[in-house]
Backbone as CSV, one residue per row, in Angstrom:
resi,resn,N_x,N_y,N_z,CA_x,CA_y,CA_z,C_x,C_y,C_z
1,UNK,19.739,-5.303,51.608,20.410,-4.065,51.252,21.904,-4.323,51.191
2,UNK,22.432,-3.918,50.206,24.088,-4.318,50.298,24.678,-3.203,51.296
3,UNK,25.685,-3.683,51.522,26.789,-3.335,52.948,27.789,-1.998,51.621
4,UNK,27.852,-2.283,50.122,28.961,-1.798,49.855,28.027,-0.396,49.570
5,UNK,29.041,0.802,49.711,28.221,2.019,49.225,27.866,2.492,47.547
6,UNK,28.764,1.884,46.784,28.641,1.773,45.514,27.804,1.035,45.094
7,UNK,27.055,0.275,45.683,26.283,-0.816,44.903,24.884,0.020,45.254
8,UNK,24.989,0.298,46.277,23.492,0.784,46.791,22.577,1.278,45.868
9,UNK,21.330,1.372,45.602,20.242,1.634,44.798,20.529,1.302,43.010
10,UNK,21.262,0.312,42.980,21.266,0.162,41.764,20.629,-1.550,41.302
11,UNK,20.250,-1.098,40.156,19.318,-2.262,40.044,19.913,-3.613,39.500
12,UNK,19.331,-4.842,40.039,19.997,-5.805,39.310,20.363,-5.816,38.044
13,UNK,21.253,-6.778,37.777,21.346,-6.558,36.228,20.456,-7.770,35.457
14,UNK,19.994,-7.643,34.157,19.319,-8.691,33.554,20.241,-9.528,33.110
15,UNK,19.905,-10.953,32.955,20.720,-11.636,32.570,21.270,-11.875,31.037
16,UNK,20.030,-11.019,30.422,20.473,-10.865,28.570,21.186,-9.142,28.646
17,UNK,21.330,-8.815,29.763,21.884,-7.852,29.438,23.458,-7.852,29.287
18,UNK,23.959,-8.789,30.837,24.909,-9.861,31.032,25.517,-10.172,29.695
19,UNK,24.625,-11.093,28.633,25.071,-11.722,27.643,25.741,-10.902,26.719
20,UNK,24.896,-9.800,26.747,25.182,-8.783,25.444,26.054,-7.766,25.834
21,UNK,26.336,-7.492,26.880,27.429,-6.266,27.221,28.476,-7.149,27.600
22,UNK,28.715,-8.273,28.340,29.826,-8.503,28.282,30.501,-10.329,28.112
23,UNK,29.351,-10.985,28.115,29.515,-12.746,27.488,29.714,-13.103,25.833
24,UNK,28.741,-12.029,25.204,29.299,-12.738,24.210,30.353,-11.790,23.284
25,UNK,30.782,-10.618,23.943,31.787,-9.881,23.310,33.175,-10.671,23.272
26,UNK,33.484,-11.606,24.719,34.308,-11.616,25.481,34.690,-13.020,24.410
27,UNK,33.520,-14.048,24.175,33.817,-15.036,23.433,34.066,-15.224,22.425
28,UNK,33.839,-14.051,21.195,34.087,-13.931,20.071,33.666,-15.048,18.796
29,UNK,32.228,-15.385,19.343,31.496,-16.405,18.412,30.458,-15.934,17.867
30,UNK,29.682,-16.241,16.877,28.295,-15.873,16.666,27.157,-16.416,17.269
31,UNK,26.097,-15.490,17.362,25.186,-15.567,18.255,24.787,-17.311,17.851
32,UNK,24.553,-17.461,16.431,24.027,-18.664,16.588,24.383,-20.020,16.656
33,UNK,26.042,-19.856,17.133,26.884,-20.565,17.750,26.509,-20.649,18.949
34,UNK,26.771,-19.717,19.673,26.584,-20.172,20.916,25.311,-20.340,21.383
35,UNK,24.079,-20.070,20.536,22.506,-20.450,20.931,22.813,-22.005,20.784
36,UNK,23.486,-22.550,19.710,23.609,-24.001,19.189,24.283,-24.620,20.533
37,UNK,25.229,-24.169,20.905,26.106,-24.802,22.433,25.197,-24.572,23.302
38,UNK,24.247,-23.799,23.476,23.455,-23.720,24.935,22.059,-24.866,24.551
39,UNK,22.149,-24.900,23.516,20.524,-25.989,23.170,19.959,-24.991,23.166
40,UNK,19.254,-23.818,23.100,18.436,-22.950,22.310,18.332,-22.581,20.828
41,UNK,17.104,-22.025,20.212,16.925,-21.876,19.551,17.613,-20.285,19.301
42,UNK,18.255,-19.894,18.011,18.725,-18.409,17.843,17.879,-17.444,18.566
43,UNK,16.677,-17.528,17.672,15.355,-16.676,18.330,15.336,-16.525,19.804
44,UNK,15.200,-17.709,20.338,15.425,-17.411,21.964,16.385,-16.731,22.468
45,UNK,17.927,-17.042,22.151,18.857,-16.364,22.317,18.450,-14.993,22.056
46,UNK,17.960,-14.351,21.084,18.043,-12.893,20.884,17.102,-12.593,21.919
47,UNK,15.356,-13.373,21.701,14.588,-12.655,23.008,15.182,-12.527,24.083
48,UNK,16.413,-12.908,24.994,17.155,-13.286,26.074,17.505,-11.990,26.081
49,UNK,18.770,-11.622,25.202,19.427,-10.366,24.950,18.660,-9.309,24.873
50,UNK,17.216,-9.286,24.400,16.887,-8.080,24.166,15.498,-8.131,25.506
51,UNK,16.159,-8.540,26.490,15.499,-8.851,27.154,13.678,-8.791,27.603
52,UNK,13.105,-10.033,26.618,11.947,-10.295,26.702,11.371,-10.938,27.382
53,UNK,10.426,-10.959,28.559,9.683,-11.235,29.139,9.635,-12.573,28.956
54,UNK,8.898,-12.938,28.066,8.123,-14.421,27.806,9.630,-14.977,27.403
55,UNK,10.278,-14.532,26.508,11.365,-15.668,26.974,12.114,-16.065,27.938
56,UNK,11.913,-14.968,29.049,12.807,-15.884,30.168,12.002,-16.676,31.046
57,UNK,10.324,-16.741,31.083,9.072,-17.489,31.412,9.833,-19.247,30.530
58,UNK,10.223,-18.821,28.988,9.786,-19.937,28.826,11.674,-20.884,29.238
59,UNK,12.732,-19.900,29.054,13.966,-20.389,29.652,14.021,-21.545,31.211
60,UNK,13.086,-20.414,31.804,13.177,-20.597,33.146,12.100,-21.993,33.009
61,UNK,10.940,-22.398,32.825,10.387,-22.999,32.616,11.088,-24.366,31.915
62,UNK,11.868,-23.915,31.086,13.196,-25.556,30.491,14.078,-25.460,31.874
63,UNK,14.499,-25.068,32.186,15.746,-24.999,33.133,15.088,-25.782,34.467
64,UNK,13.882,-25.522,34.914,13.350,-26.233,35.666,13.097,-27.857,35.474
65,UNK,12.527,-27.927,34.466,12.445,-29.098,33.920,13.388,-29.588,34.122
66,UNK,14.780,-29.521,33.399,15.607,-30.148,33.532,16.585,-30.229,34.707
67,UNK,16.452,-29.741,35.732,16.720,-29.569,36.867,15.718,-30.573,37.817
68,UNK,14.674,-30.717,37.314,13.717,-31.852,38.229,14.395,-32.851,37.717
69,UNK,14.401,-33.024,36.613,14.640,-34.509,35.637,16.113,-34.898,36.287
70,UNK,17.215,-34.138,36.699,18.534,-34.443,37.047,18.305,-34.731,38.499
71,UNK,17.365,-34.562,38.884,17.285,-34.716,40.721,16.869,-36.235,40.526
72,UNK,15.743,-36.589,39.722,14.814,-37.777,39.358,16.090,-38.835,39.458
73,UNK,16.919,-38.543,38.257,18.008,-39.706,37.973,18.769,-39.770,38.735
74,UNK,19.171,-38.854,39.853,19.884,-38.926,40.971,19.551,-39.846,42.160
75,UNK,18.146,-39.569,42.090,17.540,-40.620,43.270,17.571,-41.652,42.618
76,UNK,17.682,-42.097,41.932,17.388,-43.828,41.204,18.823,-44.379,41.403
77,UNK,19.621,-43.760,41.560,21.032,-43.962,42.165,20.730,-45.338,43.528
């Protein structure tokens, strides 16, 4: 439960909601610019923003991956 009184009962925020109200206003690129800088596909980018289910299954699902794979090459250190 948060300590601040303003925050109280309000719900997290989504993270394509994040993108679209205030990341990619702020950057002033097109969407399929910055899908191209993140390694996604446009399409994904929009399911993100319009916040769809199965795409953040399949985000989260790369992000893992590549998060094992960077631990992997770390230990071979």
């Amino acid at each position: 439960m948060s300590r601040n009184r303003l925050l109280r009962g309000l719900k997290p925020m989504h993270p394509g909601e994040m993108l679209r109200e205030e990341v990619l206003p702020a950057l002033g690129k097109s969407k399929a610019e910055i899908a191209r800088l993140l390694g996604i596909s446009r399409q994904t980018l929009y399911d993100i923003i319009e916040e769809n289910p199965d795409a953040d299954r399949s985000v989260n699902r790369r992000c893992y991956r590549r998060a094992t794979r960077i631990r992997r090459f770390r230990r071979a250190d």
